[in-house]
C-alpha positions as CSV (number, residue, x, y, z in Angstrom):
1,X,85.7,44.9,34.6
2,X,84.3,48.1,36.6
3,X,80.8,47.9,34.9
4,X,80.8,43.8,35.8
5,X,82.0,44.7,39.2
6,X,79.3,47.5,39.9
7,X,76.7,45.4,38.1
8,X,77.0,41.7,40.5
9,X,77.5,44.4,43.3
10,X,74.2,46.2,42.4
11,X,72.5,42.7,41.7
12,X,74.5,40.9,45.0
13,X,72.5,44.1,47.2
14,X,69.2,44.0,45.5
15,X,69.0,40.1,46.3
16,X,70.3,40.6,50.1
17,X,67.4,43.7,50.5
18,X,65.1,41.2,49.1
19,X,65.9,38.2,50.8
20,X,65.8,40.2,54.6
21,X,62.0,41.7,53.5
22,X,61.1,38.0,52.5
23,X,63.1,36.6,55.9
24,X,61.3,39.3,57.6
25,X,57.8,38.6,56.7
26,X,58.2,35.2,56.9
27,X,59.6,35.2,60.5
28,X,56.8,37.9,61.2
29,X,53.7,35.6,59.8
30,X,55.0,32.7,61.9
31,X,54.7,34.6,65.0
32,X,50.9,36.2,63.8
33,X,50.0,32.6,63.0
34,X,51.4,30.7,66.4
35,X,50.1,34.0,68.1
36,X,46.1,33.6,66.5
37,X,46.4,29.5,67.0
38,X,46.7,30.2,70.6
39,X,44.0,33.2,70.9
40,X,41.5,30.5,69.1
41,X,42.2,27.9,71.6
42,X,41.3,30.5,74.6
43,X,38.9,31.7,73.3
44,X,36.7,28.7,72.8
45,X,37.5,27.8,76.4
46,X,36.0,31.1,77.0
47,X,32.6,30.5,74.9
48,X,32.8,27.0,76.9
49,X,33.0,28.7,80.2
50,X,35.5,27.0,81.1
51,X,38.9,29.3,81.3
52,X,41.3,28.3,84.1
53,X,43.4,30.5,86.1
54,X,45.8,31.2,85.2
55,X,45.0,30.5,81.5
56,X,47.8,27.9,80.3
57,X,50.3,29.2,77.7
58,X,53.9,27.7,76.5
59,X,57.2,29.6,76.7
60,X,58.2,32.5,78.8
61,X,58.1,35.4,76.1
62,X,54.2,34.9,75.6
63,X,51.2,36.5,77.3
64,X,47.5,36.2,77.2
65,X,44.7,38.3,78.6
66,X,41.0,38.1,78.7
67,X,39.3,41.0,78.6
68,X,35.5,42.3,78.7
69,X,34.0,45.2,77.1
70,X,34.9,47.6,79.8
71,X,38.6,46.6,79.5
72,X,38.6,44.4,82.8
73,X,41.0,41.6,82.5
74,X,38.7,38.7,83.4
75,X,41.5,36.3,83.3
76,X,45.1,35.7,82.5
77,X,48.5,34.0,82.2
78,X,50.7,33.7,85.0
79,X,53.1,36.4,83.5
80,X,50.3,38.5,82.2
81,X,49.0,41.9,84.4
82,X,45.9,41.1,85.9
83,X,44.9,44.8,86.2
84,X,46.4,46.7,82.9
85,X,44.9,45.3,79.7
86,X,47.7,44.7,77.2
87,X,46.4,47.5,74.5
88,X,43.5,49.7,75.5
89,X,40.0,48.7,74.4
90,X,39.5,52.1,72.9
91,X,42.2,50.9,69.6
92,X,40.3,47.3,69.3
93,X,37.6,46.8,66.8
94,X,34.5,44.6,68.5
95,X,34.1,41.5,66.6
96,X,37.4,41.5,64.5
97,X,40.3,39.7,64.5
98,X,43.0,42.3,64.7
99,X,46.9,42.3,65.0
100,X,49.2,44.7,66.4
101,X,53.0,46.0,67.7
102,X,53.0,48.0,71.4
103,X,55.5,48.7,73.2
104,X,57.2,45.6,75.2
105,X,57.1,48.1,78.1
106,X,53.2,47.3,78.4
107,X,53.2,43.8,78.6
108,X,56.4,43.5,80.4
109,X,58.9,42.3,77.6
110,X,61.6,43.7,76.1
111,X,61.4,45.3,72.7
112,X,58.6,45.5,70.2
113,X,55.7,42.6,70.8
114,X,53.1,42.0,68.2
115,X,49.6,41.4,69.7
116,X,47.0,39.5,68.5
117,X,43.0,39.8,69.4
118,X,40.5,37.7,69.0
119,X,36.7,38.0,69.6
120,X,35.3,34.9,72.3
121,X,32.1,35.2,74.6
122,X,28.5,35.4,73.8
123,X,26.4,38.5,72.7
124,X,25.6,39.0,75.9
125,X,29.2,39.0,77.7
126,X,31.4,39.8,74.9
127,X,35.3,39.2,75.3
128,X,38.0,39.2,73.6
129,X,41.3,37.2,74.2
130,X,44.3,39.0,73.9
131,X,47.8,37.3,72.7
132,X,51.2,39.0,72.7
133,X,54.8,37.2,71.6
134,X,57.7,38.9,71.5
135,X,59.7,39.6,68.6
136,X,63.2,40.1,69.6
137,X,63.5,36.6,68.5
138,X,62.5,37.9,64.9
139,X,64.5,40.8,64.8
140,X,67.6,39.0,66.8
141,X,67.4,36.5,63.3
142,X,67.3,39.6,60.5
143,X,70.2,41.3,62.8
144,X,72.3,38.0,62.1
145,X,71.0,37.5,58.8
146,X,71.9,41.3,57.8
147,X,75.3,41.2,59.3
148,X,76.3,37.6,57.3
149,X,75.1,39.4,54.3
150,X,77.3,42.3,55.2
151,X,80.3,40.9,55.8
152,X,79.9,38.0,53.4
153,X,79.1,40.2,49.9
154,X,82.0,42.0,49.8
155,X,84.2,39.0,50.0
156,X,81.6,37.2,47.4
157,X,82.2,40.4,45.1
158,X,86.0,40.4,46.0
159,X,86.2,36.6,44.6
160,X,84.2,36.9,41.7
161,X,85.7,39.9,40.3
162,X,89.2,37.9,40.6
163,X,87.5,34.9,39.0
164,X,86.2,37.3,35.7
165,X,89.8,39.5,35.9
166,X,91.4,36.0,35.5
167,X,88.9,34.5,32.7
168,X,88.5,38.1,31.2
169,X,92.1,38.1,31.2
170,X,92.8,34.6,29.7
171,X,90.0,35.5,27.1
172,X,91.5,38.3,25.9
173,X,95.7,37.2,25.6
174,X,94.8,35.5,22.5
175,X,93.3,39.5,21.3
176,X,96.1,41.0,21.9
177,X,98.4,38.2,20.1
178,X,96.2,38.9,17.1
179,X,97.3,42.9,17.7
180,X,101.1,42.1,17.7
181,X,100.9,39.8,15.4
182,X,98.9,42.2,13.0
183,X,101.2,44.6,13.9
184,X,104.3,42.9,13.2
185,X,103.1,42.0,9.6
186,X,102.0,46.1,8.8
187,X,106.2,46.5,9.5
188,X,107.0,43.4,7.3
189,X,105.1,44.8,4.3
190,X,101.9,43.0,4.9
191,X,103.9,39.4,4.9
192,X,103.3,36.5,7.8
193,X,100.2,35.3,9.2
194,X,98.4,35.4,12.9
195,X,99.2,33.4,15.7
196,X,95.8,30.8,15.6
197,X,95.1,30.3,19.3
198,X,94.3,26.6,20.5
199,X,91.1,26.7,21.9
200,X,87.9,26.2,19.7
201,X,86.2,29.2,20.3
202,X,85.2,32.6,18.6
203,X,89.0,34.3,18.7
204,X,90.0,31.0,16.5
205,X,87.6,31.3,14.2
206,X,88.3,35.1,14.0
207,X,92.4,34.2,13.3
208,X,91.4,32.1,10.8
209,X,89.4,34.1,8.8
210,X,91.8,37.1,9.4
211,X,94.6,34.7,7.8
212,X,92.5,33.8,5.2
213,X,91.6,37.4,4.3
214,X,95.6,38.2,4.8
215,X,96.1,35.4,2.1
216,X,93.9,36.4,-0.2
217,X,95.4,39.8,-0.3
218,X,98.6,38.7,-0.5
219,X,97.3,36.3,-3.4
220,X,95.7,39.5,-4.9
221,X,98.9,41.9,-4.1
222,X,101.0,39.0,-6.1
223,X,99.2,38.7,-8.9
224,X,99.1,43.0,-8.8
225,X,102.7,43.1,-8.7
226,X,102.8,40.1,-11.5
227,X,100.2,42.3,-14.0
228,X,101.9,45.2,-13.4
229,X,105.8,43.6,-14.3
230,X,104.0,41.8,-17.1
231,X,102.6,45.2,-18.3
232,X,105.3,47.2,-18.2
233,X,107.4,44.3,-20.1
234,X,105.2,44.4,-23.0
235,X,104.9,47.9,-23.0
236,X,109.0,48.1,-23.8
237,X,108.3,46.3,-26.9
238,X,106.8,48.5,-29.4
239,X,108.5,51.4,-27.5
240,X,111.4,49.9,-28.4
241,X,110.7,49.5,-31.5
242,X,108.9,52.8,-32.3
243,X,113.0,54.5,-30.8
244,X,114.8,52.0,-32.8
245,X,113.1,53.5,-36.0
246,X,112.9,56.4,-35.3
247,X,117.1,56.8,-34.6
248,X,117.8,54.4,-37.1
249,X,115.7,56.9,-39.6
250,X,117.5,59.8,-38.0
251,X,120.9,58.7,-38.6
252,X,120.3,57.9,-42.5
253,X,118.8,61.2,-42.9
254,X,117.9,61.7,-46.7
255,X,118.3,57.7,-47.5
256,X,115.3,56.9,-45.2
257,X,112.4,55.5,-46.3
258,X,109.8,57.5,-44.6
259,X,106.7,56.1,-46.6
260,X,108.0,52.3,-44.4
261,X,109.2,54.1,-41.3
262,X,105.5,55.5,-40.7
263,X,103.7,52.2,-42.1
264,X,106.1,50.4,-39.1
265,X,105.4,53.6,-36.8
266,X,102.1,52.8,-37.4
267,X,102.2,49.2,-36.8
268,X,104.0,49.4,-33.5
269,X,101.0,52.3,-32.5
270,X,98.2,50.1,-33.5
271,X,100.0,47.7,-31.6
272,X,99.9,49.6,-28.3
273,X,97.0,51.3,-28.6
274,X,95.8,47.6,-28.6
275,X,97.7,47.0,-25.4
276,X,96.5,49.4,-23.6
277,X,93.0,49.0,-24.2
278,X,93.6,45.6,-23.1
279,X,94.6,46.7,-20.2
280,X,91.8,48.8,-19.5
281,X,89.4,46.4,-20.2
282,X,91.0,44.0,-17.8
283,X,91.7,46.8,-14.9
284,X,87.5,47.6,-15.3
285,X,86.8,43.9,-15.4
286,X,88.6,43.4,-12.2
287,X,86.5,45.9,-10.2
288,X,82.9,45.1,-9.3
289,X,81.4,47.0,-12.3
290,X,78.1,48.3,-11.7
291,X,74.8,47.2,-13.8
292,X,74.7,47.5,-17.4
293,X,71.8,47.6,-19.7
294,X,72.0,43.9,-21.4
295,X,69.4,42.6,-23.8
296,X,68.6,39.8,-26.4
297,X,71.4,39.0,-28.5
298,X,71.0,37.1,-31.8
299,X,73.7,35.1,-32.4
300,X,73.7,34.3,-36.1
301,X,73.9,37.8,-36.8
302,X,76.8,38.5,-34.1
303,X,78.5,35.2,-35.7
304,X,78.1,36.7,-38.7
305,X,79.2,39.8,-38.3
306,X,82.7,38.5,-36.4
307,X,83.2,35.9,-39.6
308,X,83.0,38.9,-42.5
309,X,86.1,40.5,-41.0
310,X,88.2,37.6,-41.0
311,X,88.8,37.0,-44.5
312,X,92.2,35.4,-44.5
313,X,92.7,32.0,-43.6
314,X,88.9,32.1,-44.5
315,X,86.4,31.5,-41.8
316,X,83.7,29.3,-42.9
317,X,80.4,30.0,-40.8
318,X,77.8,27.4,-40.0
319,X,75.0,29.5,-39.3
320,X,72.3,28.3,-37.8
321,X,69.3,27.0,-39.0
322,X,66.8,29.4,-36.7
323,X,67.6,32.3,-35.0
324,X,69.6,31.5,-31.2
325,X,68.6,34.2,-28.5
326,X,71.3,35.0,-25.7
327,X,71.6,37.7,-23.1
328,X,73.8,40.2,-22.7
329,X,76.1,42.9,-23.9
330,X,76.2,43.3,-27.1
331,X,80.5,44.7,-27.4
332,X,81.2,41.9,-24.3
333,X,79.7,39.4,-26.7
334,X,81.3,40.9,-30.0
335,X,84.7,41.0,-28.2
336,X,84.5,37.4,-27.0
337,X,84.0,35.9,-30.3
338,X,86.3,38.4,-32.3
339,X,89.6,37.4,-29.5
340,X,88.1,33.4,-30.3
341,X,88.2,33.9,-33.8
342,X,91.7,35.8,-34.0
343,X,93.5,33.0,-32.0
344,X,92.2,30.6,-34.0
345,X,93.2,32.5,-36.9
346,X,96.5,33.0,-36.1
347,X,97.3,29.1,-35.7
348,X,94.7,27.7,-38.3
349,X,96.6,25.8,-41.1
350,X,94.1,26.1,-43.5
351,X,90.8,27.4,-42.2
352,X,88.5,28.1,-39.0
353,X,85.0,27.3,-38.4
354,X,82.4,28.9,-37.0
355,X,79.3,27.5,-36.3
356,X,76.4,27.9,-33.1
357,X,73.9,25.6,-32.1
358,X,71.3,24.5,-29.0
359,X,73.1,22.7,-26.2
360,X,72.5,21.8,-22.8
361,X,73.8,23.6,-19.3
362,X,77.2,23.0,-18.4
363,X,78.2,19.6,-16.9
364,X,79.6,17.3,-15.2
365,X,82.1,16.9,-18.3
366,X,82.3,20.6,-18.8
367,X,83.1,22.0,-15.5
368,X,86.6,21.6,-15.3
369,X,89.0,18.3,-15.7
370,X,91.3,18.5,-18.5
371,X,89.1,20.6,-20.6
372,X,89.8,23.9,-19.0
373,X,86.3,25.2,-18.5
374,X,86.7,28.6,-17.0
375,X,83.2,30.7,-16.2
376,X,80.4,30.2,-14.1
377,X,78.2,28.8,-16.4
378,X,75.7,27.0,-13.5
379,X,75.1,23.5,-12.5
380,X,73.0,21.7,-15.7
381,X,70.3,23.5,-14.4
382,X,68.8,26.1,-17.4
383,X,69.1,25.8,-21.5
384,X,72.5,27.1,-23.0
385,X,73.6,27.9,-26.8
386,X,76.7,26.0,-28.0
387,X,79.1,28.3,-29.9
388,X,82.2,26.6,-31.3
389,X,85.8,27.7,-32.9
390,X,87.7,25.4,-34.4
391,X,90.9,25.9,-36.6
392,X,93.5,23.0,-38.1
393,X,96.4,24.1,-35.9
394,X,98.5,22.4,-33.4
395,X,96.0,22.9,-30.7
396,X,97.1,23.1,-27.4
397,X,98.2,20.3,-24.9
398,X,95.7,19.5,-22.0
399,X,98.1,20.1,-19.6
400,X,98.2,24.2,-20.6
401,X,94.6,24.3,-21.2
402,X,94.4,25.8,-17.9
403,X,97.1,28.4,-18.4
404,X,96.1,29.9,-21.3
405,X,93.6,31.8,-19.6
406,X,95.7,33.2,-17.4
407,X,97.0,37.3,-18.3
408,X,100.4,37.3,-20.2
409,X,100.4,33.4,-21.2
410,X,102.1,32.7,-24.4
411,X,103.0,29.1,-25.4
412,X,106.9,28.0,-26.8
413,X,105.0,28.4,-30.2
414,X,103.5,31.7,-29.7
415,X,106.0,33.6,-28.6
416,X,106.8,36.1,-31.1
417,X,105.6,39.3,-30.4
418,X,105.3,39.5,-34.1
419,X,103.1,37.1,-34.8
420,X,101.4,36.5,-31.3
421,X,99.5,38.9,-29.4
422,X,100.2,40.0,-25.7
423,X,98.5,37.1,-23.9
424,X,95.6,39.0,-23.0
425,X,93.0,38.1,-25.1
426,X,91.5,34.6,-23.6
427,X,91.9,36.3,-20.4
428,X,89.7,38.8,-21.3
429,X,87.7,36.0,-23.1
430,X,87.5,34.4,-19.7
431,X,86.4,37.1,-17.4
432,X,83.7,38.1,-20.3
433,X,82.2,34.9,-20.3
434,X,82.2,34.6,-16.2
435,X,80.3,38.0,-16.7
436,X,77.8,36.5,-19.0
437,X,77.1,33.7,-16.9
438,X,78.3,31.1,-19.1
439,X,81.4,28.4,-19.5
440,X,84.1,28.1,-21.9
441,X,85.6,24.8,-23.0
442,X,89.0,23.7,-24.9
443,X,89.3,20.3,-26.7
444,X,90.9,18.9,-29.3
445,X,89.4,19.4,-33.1
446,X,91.1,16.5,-34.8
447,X,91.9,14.0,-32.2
448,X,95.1,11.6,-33.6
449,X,95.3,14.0,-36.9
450,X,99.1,13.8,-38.4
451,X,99.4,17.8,-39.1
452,X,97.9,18.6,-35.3
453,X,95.2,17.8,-33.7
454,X,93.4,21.4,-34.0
455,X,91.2,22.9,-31.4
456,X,87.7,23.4,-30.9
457,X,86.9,26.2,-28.3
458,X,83.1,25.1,-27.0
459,X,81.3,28.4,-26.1
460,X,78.2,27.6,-23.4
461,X,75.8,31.1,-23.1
462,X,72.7,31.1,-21.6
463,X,69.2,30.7,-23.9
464,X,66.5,32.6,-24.2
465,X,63.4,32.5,-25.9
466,X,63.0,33.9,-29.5
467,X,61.8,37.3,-28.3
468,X,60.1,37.9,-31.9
469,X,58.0,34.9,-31.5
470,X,54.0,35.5,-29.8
């Protein structure tokens, strides 16, 4: 408010100093120009011969003189001094129209008089006529002016600083409800939202935001709190397990079976050593990882490789008939399709198949619906490779298509820790293939099939050309 004040007040004075120069040299070339208008008329009644006298002039604070070479006043207004030329002939230039202030004492006015001269006569009897007006009249206007500028500024700035403390005011009450309210949720734990003010206008559009931003960590904070329960509650399993052996081992002493205690030890380590990598992966994957080295992948090969290690149900692998190019990491890729093929194993009936072939971007009937496409595969726009899994199981319902991909998801029929895993590997699967810039689809394998209807897991990455080929 003190800078705005200073800065009108600053401005406000600038303008009133300009506006009395202006005032003054307009007032000041009105007088020169009335003053030279009446010195030209003179003066070609003196080149006519014909000057009366007294010489005629109009109002009482004008006076006009005639005068010779030798500074004799050869003729003059009734007001004028007949003897006393109104400024000596010594300061006039012959021949040039001149203008200039004496003394009011000298002509018989009060104040400062501006004088005008004018050459008139012939060569041979050169005169020059002589015109002074007064200029109280000029400075008795700037005097006014000056003192309404004076007295009517500081009430200007007066107002106008009330006006912006009022609208500065008004503009900021909706800041300082965003600070209470901000402050008020910091001592409710970060719960609560910001008062939204009314008006359409930057501060709402900053409220909103703010709430949206105090949603999403809240959303964020939730789903922390969730992973973290979630974590911990898996984590008691195989502890569990690992003590109950281990005491139930102690307490037979010499009847335990040590060779099965350590192969269920072992079990229950594997277990969560696979946990917690899980974990890991999924805490890394969260961040904003930087930039890794990615290159062309074949994907026979990788399908390959992933089939030879799942021997039982058998995995029967399609491969393709040329060689399908992909980019990116080559473990991101690998873990993908081994947490495909493991689910699929561990539900299959009777076998899975794997099999990979050309296919076009992602959809309009692959972008989300029923199917549960999760990834940012693109917009159709781009060539893709299709990769599918498919197994003879139950498959899963449409309606929990969706959830599966969500961290710690188990279905009613997956739910032993014994047989399931921890939920975590098509969430992992998910936030690979978002990496990879592809899409991941879930349908059913064997649509109206008596034993289950199966599922086929449509795999979308992104094509490239056969590097190996010119």
């Amino acid at each position: 408010m003190a800078v705005g004040v200073l800065g009108v007040s600053g401005g406000l004075a600038v303008g009133g100093l300009v506006l009395l120069a202006v005032l003054g040299w307009a007032l000041q070339r009105a007088v020169d120009t009335e003053a030279f208008r009446t010195a030209d008329a003179v003066a070609l009644l003196a080149a006519e011969e014909v000057l009366p006298d007294p010489l005629p002039v109009a109002g009482g604070q004008v006076r006009v003189q005639v005068i010779d070479a030798a500074g004799r006043v050869r003729a003059a207004s009734i007001d004028a001094d007949r003897l006393v030329p109104m400024v000596s002939p010594g300061s006039l230039d012959a021949g040039v129209r001149q203008r200039l202030t004496v003394s009011g004492e000298r002509v018989g006015l009060t104040g400062p008089v501006r004088v005008v001269a004018v050459p008139a006569g012939t060569a041979a009897d050169p005169r020059t006529v002589l015109v002074a007006r007064s200029l109280a009249d000029v400075r008795h206007s700037a005097h006014v002016v000056r003192t309404i500028l004076l007295v009517s500024f500081p009430l200007l700035v007066a107002v106008l600083a009330a006006v912006a403390w009022r609208v500065v005011g008004a503009t900021l009450r909706p800041v300082e409800a965003l600070r209470r309210g901000a402050e008020e949720i910091t001592g409710r734990n970060g719960g609560g939202r910001l008062p939204v003010p009314a008006s359409r206008d930057e501060i709402h559009r900053l409220a909103v935001t703010l709430n949206g931003m105090l949603g999403r960590l809240e959303s964020a904070r939730d789903r922390q709190r969730a992973f973290v329960a979630d974590a911990a509650h898996e984590l008691r399993s195989p502890l569990a397990n690992i003590r109950t052996e281990l005491e139930v081992a102690r307490r037979l002493a010499d009847r335990t079976d040590w060779t099965a205690v350590s192969a269920n030890l072992l079990a229950d380590t594997e277990r969560l050593g696979r946990l917690v990598d899980d974990l890991l992966l999924l805490a890394r994957l969260d961040e904003r990882p930087p930039a890794r080295a990615t290159g062309p992948v074949e994907l026979g090969a990788l399908l390959a490789a992933v089939a030879a290690r799942c021997p039982s149900p058998p995995v029967r692998l399609d491969a393709p008939a040329a060689p399908l190019w992909t980019e990116g990491d080559p473990d991101e890729l690998r873990r993908i399709l081994t947490n495909l093929v493991d689910n699929a194993v561990r539900h299959a009936h009777g076998e899975v198949v794997l099999a990979a072939g050309p296919g076009a971007g992602p959809g309009a009937g692959e972008a989300g619906g029923d199917g549960g496409t999760v990834g940012g595969g693109g917009s159709g726009v781009g060539a893709y490779h299709l990769v599918t899994v498919t197994d003879d199981g139950p498959g899963i319902p449409a309606g929990d298509r969706e959830r599966v991909f969500g961290r710690f998801t188990r279905l009613d029929d997956a739910r032993a820790r014994d047989d399931g895993g921890a939920g975590l590997g098509l969430a992992i699967v998910r936030e690979l293939v978002r990496r990879a810039g592809g899409g991941i689809e879930l349908t059913d394998a064997h649509p109206g099939r008596t034993g289950g209807p199966g599922l086929r897991v449509r795999l979308l990455l992104p094509a490239l050309p056969d590097p190996e080929r010119p």
